[in-house]
TIRO-2110 file (N, C-alpha, C; in Angstrom, 1 decimal):
// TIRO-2110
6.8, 6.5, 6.8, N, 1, A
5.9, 6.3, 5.7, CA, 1, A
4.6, 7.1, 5.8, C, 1, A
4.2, 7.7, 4.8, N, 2, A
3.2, 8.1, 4.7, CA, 2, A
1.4, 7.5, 5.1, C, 2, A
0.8, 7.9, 5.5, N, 3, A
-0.1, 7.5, 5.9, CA, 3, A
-1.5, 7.4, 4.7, C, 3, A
-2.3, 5.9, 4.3, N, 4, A
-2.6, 5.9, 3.0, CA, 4, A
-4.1, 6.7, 3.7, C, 4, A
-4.4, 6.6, 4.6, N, 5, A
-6.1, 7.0, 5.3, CA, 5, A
-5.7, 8.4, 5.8, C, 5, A
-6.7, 8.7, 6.4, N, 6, A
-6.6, 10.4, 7.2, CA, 6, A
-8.3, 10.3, 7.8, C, 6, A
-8.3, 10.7, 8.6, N, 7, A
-9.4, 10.7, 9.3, CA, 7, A
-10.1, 12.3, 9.6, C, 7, A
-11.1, 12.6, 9.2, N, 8, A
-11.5, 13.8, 9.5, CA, 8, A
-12.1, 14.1, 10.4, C, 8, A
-12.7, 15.6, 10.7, N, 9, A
-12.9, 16.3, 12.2, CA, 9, A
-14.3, 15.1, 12.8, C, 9, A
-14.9, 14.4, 11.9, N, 10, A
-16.3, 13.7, 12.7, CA, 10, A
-15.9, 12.2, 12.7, C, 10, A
-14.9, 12.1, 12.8, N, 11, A
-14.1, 10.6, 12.9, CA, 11, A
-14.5, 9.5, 11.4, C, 11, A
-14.6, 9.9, 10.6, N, 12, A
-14.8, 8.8, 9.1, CA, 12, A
-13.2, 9.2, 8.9, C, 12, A
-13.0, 8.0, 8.1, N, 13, A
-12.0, 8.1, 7.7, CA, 13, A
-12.3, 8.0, 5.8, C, 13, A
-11.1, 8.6, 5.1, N, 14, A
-11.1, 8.9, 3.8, CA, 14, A
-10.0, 8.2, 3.0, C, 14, A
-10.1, 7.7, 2.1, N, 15, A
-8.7, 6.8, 1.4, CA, 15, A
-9.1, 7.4, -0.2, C, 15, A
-8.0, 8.3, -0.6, N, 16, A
-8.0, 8.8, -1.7, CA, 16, A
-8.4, 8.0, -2.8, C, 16, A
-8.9, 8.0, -3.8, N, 17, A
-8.8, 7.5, -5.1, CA, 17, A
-10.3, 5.8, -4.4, C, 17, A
-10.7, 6.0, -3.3, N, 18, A
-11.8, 4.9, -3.2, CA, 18, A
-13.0, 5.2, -3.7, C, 18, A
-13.7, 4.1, -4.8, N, 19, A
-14.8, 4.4, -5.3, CA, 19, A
-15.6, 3.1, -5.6, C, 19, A
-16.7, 3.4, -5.6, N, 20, A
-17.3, 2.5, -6.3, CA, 20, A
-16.9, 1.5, -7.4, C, 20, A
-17.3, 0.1, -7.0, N, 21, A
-16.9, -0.8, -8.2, CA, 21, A
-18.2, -0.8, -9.0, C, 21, A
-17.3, -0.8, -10.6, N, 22, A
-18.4, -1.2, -11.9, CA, 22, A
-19.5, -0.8, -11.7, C, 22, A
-20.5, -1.2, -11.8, N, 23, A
-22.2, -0.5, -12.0, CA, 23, A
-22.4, -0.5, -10.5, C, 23, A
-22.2, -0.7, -9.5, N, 24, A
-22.5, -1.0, -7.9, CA, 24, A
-23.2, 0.1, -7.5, C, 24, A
-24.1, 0.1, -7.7, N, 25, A
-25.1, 1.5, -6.6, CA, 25, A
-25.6, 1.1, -5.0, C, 25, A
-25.1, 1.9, -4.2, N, 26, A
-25.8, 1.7, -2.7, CA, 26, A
-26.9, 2.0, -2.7, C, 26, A
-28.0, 1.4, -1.6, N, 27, A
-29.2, 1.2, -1.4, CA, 27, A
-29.0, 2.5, -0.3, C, 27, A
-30.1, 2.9, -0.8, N, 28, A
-30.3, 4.2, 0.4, CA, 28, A
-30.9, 3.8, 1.8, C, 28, A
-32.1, 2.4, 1.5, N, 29, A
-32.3, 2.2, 2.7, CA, 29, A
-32.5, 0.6, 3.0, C, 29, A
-32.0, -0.1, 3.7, N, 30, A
-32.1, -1.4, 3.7, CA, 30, A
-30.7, -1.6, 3.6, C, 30, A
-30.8, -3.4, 3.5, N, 31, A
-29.0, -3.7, 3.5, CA, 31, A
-28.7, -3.7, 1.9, C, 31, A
-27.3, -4.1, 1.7, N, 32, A
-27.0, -4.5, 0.7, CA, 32, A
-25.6, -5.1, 0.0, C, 32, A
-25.5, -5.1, -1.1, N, 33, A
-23.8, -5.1, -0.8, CA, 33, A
-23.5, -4.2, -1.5, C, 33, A
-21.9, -3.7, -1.3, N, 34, A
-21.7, -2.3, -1.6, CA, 34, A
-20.2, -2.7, -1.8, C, 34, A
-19.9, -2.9, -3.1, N, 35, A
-18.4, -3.3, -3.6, CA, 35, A
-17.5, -2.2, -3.8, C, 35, A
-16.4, -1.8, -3.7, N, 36, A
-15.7, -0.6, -3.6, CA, 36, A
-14.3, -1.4, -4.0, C, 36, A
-13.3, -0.1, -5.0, N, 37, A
-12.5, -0.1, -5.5, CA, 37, A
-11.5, 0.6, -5.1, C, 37, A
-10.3, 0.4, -4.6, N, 38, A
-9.3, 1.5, -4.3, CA, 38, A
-7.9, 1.1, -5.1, C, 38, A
-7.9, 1.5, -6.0, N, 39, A
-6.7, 1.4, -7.4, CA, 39, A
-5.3, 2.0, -6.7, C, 39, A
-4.4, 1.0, -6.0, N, 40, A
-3.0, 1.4, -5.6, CA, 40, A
-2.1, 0.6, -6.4, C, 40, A
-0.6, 0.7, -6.3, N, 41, A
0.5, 0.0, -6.6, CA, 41, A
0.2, -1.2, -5.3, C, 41, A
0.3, -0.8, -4.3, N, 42, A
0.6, -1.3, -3.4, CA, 42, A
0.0, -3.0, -3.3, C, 42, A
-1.1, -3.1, -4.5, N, 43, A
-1.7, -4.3, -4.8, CA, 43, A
-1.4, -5.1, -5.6, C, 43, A
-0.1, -4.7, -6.4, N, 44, A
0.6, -5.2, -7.5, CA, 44, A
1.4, -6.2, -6.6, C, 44, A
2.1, -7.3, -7.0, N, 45, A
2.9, -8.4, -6.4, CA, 45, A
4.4, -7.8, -7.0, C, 45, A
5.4, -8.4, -5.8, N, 46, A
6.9, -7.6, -6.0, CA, 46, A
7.3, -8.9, -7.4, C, 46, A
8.1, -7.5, -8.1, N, 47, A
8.4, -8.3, -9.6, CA, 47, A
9.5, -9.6, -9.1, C, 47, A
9.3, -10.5, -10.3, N, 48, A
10.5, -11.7, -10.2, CA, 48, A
10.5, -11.6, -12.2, C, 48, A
11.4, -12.6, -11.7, N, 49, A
12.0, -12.8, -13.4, CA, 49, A
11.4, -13.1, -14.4, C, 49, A
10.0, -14.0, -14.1, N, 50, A
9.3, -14.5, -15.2, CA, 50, A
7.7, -13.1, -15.7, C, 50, A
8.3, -11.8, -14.3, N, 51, A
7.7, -11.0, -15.1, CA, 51, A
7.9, -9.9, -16.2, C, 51, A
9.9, -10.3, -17.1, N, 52, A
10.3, -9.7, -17.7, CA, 52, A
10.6, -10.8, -18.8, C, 52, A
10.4, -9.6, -20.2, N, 53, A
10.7, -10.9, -21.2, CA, 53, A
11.8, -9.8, -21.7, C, 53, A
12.7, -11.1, -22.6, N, 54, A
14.3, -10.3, -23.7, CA, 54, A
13.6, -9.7, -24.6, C, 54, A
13.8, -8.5, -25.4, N, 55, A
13.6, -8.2, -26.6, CA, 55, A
14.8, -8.0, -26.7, C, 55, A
15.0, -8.7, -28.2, N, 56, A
16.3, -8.1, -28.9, CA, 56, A
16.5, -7.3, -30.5, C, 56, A
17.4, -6.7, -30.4, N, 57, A
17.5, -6.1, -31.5, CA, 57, A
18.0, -7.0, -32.9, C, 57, A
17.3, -6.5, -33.9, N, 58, A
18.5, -7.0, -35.0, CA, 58, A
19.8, -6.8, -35.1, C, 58, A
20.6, -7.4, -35.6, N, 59, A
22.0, -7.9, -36.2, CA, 59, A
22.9, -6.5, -36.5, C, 59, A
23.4, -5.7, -35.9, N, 60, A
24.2, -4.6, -36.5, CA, 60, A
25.2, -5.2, -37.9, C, 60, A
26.0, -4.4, -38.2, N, 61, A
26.9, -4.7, -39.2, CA, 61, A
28.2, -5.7, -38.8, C, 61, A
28.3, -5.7, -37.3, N, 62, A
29.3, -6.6, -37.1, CA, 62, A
29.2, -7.9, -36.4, C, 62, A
27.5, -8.3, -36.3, N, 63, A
27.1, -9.2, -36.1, CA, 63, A
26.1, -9.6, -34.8, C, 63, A
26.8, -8.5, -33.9, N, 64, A
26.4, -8.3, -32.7, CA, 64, A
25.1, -7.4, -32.7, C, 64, A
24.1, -7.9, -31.6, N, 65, A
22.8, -7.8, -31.1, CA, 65, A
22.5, -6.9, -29.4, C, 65, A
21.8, -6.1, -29.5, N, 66, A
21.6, -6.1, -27.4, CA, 66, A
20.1, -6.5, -27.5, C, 66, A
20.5, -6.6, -26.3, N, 67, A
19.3, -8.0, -25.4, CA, 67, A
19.0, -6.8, -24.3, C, 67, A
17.6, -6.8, -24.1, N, 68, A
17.2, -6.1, -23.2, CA, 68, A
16.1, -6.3, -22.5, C, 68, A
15.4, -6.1, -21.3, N, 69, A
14.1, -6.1, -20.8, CA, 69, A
13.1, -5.8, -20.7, C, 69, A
11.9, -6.3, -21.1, N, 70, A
10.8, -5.9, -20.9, CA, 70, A
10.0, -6.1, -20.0, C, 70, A
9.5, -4.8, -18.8, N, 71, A
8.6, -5.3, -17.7, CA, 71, A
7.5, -5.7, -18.6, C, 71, A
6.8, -7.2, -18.4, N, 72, A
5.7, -7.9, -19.0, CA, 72, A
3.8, -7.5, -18.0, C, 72, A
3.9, -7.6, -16.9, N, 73, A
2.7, -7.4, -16.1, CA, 73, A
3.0, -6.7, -14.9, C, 73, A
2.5, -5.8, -14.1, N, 74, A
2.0, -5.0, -13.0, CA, 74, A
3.0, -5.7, -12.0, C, 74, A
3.7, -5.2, -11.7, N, 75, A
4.4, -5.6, -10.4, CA, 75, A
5.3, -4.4, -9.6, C, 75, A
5.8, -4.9, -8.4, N, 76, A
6.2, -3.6, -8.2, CA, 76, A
7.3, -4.0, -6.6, C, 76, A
8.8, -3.4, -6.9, N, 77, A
9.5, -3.7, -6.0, CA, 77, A
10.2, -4.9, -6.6, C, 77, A
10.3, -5.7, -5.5, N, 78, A
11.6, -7.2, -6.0, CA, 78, A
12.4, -6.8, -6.8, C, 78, A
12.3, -8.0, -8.1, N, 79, A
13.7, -8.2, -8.4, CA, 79, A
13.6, -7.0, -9.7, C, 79, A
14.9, -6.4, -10.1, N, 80, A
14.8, -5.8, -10.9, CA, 80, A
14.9, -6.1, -12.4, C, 80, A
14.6, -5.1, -13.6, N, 81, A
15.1, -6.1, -15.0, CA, 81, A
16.4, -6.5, -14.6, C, 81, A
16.7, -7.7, -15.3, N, 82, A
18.3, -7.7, -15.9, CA, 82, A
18.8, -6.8, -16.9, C, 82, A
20.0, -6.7, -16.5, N, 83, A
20.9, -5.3, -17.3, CA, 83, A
20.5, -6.1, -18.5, C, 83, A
21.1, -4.9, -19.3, N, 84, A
21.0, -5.5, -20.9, CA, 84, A
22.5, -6.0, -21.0, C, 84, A
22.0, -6.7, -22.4, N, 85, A
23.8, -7.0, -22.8, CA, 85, A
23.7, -7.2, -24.0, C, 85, A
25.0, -7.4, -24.9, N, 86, A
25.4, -7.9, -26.2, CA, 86, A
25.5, -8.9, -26.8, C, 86, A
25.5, -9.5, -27.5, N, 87, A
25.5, -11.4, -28.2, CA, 87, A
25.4, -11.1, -29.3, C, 87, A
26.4, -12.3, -29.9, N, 88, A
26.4, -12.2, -31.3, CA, 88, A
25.3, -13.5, -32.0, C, 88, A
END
């Protein structure tokens, strides 16, 4: 697996895509707090069922309908949609 950090030649280490949260400015001198964002998948929870809803289609001419899935919220891994299927 890929490595998410990397460390450069004066030992800090760097994590792609980390930034500042919302209006959060650091204090140049003194303490403070210093909120930081790092936007991955890897923070999403593994999908389950109740994160997919059925859309279905209308009524063809012979009565019959497909049923299919929609991923509903941010998830990532687990279970997958359910196949689609037919019903009349």
């Amino acid at each position: 697996m890929k490595s998410l950090a990397r460390k450069d030649a004066n030992g800090n280490i760097h994590l792609d895509g980390l930034r500042l949260a919302g209006s959060t400015l650091p204090k140049i001198f003194g303490c403070g707090r210093l909120d930081l964002e790092w936007p991955t998948m890897m923070a999403c929870p593994p999908c389950q069922v109740q994160d997919f809803a059925a859309q279905r289609t209308t009524c063809d001419n012979t009565g019959w309908r497909t049923v299919s899935f929609k991923q509903m919220r941010p998830c990532v891994g687990g279970m997958r949609a359910p196949p689609r299927y037919q019903e009349t």
